[in-house]
C-alpha positions as CSV (number, residue, x, y, z in Angstrom):
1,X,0.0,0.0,0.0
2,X,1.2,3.5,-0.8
3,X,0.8,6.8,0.9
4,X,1.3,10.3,-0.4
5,X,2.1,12.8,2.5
6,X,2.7,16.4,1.8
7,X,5.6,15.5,-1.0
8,X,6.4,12.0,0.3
9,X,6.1,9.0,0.3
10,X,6.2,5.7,2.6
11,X,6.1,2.2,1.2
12,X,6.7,-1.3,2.3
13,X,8.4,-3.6,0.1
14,X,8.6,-7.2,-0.3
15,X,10.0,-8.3,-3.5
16,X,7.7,-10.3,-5.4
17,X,8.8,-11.7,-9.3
18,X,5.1,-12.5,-9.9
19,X,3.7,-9.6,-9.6
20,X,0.8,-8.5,-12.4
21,X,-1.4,-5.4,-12.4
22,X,-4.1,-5.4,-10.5
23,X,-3.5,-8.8,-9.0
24,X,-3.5,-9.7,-5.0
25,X,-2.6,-12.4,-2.5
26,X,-5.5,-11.8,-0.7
27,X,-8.2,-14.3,-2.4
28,X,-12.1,-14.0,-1.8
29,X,-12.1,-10.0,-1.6
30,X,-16.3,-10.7,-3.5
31,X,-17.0,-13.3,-1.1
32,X,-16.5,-11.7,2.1
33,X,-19.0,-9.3,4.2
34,X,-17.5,-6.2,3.4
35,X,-17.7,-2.3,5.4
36,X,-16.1,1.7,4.1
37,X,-19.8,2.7,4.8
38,X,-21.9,-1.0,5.0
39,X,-18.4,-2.8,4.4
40,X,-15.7,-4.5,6.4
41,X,-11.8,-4.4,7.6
42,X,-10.0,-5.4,4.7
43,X,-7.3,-8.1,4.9
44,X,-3.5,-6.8,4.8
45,X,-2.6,-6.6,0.9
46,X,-5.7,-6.9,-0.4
47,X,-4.7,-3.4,-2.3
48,X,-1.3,-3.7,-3.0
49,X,-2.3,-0.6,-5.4
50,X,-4.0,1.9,-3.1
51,X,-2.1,5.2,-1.6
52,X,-2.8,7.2,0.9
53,X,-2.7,11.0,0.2
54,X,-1.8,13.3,3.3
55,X,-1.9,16.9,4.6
56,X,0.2,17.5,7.2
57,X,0.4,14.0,8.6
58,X,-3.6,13.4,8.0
59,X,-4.9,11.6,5.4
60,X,-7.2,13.3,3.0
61,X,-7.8,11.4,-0.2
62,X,-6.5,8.2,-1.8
63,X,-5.1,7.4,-5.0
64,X,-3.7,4.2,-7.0
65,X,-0.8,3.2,-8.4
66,X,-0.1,3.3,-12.4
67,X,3.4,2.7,-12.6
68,X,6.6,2.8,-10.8
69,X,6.2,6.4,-10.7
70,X,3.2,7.5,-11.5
71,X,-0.4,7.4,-9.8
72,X,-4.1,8.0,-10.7
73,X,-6.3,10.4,-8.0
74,X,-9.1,12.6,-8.4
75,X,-8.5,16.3,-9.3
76,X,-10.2,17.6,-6.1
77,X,-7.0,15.7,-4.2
78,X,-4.3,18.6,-4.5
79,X,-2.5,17.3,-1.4
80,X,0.8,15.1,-1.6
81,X,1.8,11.4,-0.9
82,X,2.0,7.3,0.9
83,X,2.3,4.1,-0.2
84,X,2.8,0.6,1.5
85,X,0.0,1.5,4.3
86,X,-2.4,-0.7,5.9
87,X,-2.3,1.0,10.0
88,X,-2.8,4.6,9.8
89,X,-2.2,4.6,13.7
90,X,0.9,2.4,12.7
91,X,4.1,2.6,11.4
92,X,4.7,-0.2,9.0
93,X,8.0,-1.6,8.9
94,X,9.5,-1.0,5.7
95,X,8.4,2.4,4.3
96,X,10.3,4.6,2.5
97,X,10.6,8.4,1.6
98,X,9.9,9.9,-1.5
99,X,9.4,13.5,-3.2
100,X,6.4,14.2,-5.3
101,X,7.7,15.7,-8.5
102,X,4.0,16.6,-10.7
103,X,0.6,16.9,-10.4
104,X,-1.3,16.8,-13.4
105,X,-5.0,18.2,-13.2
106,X,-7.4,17.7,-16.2
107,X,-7.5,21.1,-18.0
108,X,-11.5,20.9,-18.3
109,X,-11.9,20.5,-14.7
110,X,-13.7,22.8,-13.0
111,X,-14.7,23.1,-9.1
112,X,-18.3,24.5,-10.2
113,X,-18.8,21.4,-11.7
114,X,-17.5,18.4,-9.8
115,X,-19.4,15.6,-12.2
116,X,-17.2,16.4,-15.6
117,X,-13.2,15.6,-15.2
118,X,-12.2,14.9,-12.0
119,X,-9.2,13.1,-12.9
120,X,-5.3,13.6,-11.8
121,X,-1.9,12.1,-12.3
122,X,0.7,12.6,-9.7
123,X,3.9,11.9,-10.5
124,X,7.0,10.8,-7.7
125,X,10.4,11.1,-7.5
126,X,12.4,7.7,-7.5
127,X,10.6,4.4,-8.9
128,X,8.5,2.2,-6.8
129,X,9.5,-1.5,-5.9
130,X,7.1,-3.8,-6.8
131,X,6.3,-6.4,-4.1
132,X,3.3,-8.4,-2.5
133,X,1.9,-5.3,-0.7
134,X,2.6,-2.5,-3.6
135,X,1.7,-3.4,-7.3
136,X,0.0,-1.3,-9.8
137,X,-3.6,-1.7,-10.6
138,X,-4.5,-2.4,-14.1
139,X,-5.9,0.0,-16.5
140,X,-9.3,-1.1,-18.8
141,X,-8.5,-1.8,-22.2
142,X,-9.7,0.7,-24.8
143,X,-14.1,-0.1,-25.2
144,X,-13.7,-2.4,-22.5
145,X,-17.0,-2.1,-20.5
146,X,-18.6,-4.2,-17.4
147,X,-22.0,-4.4,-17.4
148,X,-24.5,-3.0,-15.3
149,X,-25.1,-5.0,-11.6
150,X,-21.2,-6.4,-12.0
151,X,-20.3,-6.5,-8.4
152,X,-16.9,-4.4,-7.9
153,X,-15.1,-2.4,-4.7
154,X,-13.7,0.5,-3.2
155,X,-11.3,0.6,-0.3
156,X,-10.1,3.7,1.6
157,X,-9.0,5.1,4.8
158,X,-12.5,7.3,4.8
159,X,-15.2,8.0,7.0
160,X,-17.4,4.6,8.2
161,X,-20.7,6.8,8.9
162,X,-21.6,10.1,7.2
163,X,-20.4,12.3,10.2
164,X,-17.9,10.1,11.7
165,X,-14.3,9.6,11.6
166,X,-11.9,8.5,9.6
167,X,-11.0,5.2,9.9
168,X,-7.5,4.2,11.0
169,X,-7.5,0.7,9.0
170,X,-7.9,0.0,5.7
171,X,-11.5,-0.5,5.1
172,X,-13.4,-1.8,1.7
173,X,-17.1,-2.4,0.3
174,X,-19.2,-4.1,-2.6
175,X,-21.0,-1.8,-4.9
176,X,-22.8,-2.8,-7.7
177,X,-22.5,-0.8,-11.3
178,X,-26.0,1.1,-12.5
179,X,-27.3,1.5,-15.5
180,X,-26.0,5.0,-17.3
181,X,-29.4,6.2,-17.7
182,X,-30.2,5.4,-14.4
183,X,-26.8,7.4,-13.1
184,X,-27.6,9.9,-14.9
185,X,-31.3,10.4,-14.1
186,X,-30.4,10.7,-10.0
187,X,-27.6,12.9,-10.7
188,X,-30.3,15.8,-12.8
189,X,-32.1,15.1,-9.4
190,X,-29.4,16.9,-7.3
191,X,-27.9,19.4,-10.5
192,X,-30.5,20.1,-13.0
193,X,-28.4,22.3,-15.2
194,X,-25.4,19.4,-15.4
195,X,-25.1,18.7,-19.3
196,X,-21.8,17.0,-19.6
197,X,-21.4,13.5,-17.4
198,X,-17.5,11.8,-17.7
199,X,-19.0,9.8,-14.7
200,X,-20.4,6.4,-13.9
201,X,-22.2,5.5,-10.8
202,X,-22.4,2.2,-8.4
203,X,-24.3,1.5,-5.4
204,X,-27.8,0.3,-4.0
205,X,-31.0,2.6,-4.3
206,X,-32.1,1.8,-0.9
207,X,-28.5,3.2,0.7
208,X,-26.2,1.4,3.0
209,X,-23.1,0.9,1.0
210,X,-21.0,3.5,-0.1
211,X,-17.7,5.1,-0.1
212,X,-17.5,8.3,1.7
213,X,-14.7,11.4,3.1
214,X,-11.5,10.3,2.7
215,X,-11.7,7.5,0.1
216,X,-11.6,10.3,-3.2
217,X,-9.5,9.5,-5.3
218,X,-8.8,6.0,-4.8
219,X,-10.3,3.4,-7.4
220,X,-13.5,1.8,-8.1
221,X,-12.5,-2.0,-9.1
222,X,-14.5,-4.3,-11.0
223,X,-12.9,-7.8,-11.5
224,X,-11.6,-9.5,-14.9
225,X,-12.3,-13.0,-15.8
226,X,-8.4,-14.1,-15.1
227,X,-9.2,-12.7,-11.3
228,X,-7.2,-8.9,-12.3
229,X,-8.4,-6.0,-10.8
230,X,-9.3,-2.5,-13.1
231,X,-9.8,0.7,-11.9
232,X,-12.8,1.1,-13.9
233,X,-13.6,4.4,-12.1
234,X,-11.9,7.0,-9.6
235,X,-13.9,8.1,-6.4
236,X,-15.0,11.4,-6.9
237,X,-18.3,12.2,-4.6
238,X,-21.5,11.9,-3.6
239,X,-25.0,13.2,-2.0
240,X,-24.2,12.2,1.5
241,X,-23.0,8.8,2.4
242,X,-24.9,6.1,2.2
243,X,-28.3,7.1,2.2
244,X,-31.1,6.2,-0.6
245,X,-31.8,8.0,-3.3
246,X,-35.1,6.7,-4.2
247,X,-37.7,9.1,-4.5
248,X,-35.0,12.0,-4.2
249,X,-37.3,14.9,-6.2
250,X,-39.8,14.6,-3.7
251,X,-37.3,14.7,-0.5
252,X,-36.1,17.9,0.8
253,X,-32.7,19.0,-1.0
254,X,-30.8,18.2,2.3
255,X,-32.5,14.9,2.8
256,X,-31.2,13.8,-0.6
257,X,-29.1,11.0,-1.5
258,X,-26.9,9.7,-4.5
259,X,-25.4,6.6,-5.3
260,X,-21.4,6.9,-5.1
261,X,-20.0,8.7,-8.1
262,X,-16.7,7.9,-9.9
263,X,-14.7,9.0,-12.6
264,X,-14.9,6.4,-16.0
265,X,-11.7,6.2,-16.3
266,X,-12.2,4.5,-19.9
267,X,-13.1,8.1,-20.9
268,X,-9.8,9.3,-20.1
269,X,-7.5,6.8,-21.4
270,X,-6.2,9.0,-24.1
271,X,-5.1,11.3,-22.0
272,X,-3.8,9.8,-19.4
273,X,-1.7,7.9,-22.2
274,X,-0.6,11.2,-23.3
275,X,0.5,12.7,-20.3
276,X,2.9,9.7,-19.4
277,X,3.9,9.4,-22.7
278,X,6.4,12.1,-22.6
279,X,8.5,10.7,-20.7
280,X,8.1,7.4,-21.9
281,X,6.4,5.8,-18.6
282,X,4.0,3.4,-20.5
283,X,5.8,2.8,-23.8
284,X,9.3,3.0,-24.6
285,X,8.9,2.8,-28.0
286,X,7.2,5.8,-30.1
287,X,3.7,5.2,-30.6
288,X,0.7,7.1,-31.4
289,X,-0.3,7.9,-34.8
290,X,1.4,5.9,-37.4
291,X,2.0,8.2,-41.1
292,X,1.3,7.0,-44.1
293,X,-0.6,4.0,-45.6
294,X,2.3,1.0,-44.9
295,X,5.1,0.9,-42.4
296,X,5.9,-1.3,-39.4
297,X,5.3,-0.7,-35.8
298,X,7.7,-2.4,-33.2
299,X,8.6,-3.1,-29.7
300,X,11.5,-3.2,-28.8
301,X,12.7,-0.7,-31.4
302,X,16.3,-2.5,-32.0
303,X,16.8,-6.1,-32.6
304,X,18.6,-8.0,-30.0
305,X,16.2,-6.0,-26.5
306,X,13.4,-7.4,-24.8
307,X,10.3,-5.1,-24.6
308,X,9.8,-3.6,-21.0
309,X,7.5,-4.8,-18.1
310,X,4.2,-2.7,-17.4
311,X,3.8,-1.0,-20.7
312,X,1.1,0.3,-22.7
313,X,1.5,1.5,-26.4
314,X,-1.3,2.5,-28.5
315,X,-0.9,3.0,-32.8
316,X,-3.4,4.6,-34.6
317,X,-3.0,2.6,-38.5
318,X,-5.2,4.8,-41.4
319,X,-5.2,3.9,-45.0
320,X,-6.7,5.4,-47.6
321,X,-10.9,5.0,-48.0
322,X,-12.0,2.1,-49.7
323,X,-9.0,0.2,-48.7
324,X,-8.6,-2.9,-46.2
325,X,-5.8,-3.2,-44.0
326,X,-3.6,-6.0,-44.2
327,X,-1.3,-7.0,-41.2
328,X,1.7,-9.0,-41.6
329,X,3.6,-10.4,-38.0
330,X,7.2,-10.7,-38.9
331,X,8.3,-11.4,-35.9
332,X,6.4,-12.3,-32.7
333,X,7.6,-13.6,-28.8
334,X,5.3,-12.2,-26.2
335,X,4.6,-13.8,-23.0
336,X,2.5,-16.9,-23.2
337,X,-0.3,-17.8,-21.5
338,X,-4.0,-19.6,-23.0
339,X,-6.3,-16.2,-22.4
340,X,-3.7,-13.4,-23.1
341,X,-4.0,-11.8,-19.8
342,X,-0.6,-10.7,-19.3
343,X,1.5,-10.0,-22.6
344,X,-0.2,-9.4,-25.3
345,X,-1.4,-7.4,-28.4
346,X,-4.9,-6.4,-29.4
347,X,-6.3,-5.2,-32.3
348,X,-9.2,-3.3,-32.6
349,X,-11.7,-1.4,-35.2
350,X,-13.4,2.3,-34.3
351,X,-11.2,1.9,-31.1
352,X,-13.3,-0.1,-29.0
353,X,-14.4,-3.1,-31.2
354,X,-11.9,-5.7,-30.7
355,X,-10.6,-8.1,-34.0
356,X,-8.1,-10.4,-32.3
357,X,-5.6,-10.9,-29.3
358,X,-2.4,-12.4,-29.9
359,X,0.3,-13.7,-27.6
360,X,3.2,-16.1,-27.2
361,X,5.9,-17.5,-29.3
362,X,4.3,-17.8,-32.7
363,X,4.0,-15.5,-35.1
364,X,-0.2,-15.4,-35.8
365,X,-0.8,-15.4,-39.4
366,X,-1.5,-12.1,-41.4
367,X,-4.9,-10.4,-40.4
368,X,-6.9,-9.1,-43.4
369,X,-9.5,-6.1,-41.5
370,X,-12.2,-5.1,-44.0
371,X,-14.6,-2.6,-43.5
372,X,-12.6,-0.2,-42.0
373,X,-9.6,2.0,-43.2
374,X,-8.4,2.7,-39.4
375,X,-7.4,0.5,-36.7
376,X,-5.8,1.0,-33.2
377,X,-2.8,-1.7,-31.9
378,X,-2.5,-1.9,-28.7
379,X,0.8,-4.0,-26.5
380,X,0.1,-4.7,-23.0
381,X,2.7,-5.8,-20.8
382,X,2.7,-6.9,-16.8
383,X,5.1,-6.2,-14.4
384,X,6.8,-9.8,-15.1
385,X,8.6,-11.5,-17.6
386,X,9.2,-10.3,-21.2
387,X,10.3,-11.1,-24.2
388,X,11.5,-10.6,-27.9
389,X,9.1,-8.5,-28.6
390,X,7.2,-8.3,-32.7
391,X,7.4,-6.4,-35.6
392,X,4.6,-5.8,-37.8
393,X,4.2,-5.1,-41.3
394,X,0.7,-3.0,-42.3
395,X,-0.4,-1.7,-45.7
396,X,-3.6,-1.2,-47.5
397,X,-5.1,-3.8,-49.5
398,X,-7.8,-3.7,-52.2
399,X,-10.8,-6.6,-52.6
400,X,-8.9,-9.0,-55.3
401,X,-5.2,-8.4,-53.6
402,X,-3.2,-11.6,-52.6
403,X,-2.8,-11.9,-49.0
404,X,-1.8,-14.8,-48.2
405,X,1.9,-15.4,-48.2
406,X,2.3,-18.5,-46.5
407,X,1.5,-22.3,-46.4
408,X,-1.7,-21.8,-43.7
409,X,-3.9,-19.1,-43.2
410,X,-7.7,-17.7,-42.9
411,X,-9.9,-14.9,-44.6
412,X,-12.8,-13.2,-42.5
413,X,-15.3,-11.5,-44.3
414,X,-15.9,-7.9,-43.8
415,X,-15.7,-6.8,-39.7
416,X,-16.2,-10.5,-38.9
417,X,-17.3,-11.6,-36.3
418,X,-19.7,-8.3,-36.1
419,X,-22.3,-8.1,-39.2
420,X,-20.9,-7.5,-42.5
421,X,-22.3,-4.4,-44.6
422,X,-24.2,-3.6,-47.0
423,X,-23.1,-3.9,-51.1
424,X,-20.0,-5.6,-50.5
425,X,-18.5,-7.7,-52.8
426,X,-15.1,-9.0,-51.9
427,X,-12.3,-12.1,-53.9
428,X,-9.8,-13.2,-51.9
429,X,-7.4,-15.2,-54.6
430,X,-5.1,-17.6,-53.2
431,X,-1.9,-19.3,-54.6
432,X,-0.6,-22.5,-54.5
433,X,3.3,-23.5,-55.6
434,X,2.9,-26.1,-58.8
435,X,1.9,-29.9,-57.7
436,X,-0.3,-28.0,-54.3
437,X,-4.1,-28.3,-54.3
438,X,-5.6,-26.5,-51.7
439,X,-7.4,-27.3,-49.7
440,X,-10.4,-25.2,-48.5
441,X,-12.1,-25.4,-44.7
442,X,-15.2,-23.6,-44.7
443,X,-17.3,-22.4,-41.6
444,X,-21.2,-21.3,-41.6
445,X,-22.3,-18.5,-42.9
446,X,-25.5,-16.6,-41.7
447,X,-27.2,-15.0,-44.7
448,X,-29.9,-13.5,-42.4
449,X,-31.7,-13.6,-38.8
450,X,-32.2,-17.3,-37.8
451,X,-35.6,-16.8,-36.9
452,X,-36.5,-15.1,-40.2
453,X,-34.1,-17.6,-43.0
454,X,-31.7,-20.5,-42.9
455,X,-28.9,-21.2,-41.7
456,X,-26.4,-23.0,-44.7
457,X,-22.8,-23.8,-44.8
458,X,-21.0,-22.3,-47.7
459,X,-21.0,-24.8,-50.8
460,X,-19.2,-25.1,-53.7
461,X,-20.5,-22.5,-55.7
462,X,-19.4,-20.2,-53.8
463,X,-15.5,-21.2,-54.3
464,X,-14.2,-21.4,-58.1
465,X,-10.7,-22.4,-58.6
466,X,-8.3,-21.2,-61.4
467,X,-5.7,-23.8,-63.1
């Protein structure tokens, strides 16, 4: 655990050579009868990733780690830095000093409106040792949502009842994500006039859980398949603490409630990727926009290096309109492991909609994207073991173009696995050395609905073959 005080910084330190963002010791944090307001004492390194944020020796807010030297708050928590805590009462053996070097506040933030872009970066002096009880949590990948009622949690050092006090230890509760609309139809019941929302809510309408003073700016965590942790949101405020906001237009204004309000932090990936880009904190490489219509993209950017633990580039491919995007993997060693949780590269369409996910030792074959002339490729890395890294070949590629440049590979038609569009008409033409045949495995295709035609498999006329 980490804690921020005044410009610096305590932390305890165990080393720890399997340590992944946004993963724990601590098992069972869901299963557990939790309490910040309506939650529980939560076990010692349950989040390796929260700090503690002080004013002159008291603690005031909470943030989470990002990297070795960087952390995520909200922008209302101008105060300083801890990390490694669990005792507020206590000293814990272990912690160490540190200087806060930056804060970063969202230039669109404003203290007049406290729903829109209440997000900071805080930046340290020195680097952070990774170990059981500090690790960084892990950042949601670009249109990665969870869906309403997922059960998630906030811990914090903040108030256990609405007028009472801080609490020394850490504490932590369930709160279930709502619907958007429904976030956003409580929150015109406390500001009418608020038009621009960078927020998601969680919580119960009938009150009882909640996060409360003190716990700002730490994370709201919802849980990945693989058991990792993402801050999904950032503790910004609320109506009270605790209390139900059912029926809140008819209740006095004072009598109000809210659920808890957070940050979406998948709003703001852009630019937190921005600001710790420049000085290379999540990608050593250079990312971002890639020029022209064909190139490679890279990591590491010399033969012979191994890319670098916890990073996060992001390349923006364009080619001209009308034109598919052809991907070639020259070369390819990532971490392996059978979901791609840790190492691993995504590719995705209109930045959100996902094509494929590609890890380990084995250089996937080339990826033909149609429907769209812009792609984002994003590399993930963990805080443990690397590798060789990949190179990738992209250029534009017309309907008729060979693609295929090898002995095995696969076409998709038009955004597969999403619906193909309208008035397309695509040949894929592929070429076999003299004395091949080849050989041609075919999946369903769904020509409409299922409850309104049939389902058939492609047939024969459908393929023609050239001598």
């Amino acid at each position: 655990i980490l804690v921020v005080r005044k410009c610096l910084i305590y932390f305890f330190v165990l080393p720890y050579p399997d340590a992944k963002c946004g993963s724990t010791k601590v098992r069972g944090i869901l299963e557990r009868s939790l309490r910040v307001i309506g939650g529980s004492e939560a076990r010692r390194g349950s989040h390796p990733w929260l700090v503690s944020l002080r004013i002159r020796g008291s603690h005031f807010c909470a943030a989470a780690i990002l990297t070795d030297h960087w952390l995520l708050t909200a922008a209302h928590c101008f105060a300083s830095a801890v990390a490694g805590d669990f005792n507020q009462r206590e000293v814990d053996r272990g912690e160490q000093n540190f200087q806060v070097k930056t804060v970063k506040f969202h230039e669109k933030y404003q203290r007049s409106s406290p729903m829109s872009y209440d997000i900071a970066l805080l930046e340290i002096k020195g680097r952070i040792h990774f170990g059981d009880f500090i690790k960084p949590v892990c950042l949601p990948y670009p249109g990665e949502r969870f869906p309403p009622k997922t059960m998630c949690v906030v811990g914090g050092w903040g108030r256990i009842t609405e007028k009472g006090p801080l609490s020394s230890v850490l504490q932590e509760v369930q709160l279930n994500l709502l619907e958007q609309s429904n976030c956003k139809h409580v929150l015109q019941t406390l500001r009418p006039g608020q038009k621009i929302f960078t927020v998601l809510c969680a919580g119960r309408e009938n009150g009882g859980r909640d996060a409360c003073q003190g716990d700002s700016g730490g994370p709201l965590l919802c849980p990945r398949a693989d058991g990792c942790w993402v801050a999904v949101g950032v503790t910004s405020w609320g109506k009270g603490c605790g209390r139900s906001w059912n029926n809140n237009k008819i209740k006095p204004s004072s009598r109000r409630g809210s659920p808890g309000v957070f940050t979406d932090v998948l709003l703001f990936l852009s630019w937190i990727k921005s600001n710790l880009r420049k000085d290379r904190s999540l990608c050593s490489v250079h990312d971002g926009v890639v020029p022209g219509s064909e190139g490679i993209i890279k990591n590491p950017a010399h033969p012979g290096q191994s890319y670098n633990n916890n990073e996060m580039c992001l390349w923006s491919i364009q080619v001209a309109a009308g034109e598919h995007i052809l991907l070639e993997f020259i070369e390819f060693d990532l971490e392996n492991d059978t979901q791609c949780y840790s190492d691993h590269l995504t590719v995705y369409v209109d930045e959100d909609r996902r094509i494929g996910r590609f890890c380990g030792g084995q250089p996937p074959p080339p990826v033909l994207i149609g429907g769209s002339h812009s792609i984002t490729v994003q590399f993930v890395s963990d805080v443990s073991s690397t590798g060789a890294g990949f190179a990738i070949q992209f250029h534009g590629a017309e309907c008729g173009t060979v693609v295929l440049l090898q002995p095995k590979g696969a076409v998709w038609s038009p955004a597969y696995p999403q619906a193909y569009s309208n008035n397309t008409l695509c040949r894929w033409v592929i070429y076999a050395p003299e004395g091949h045949i080849v050989k041609v495995k075919t999946t369903l295709k769904l020509l409409c609905w299922p409850s309104q035609c049939l389902v058939t498999p492609l047939s024969s006329r459908d393929l023609s073959v050239r001598s």
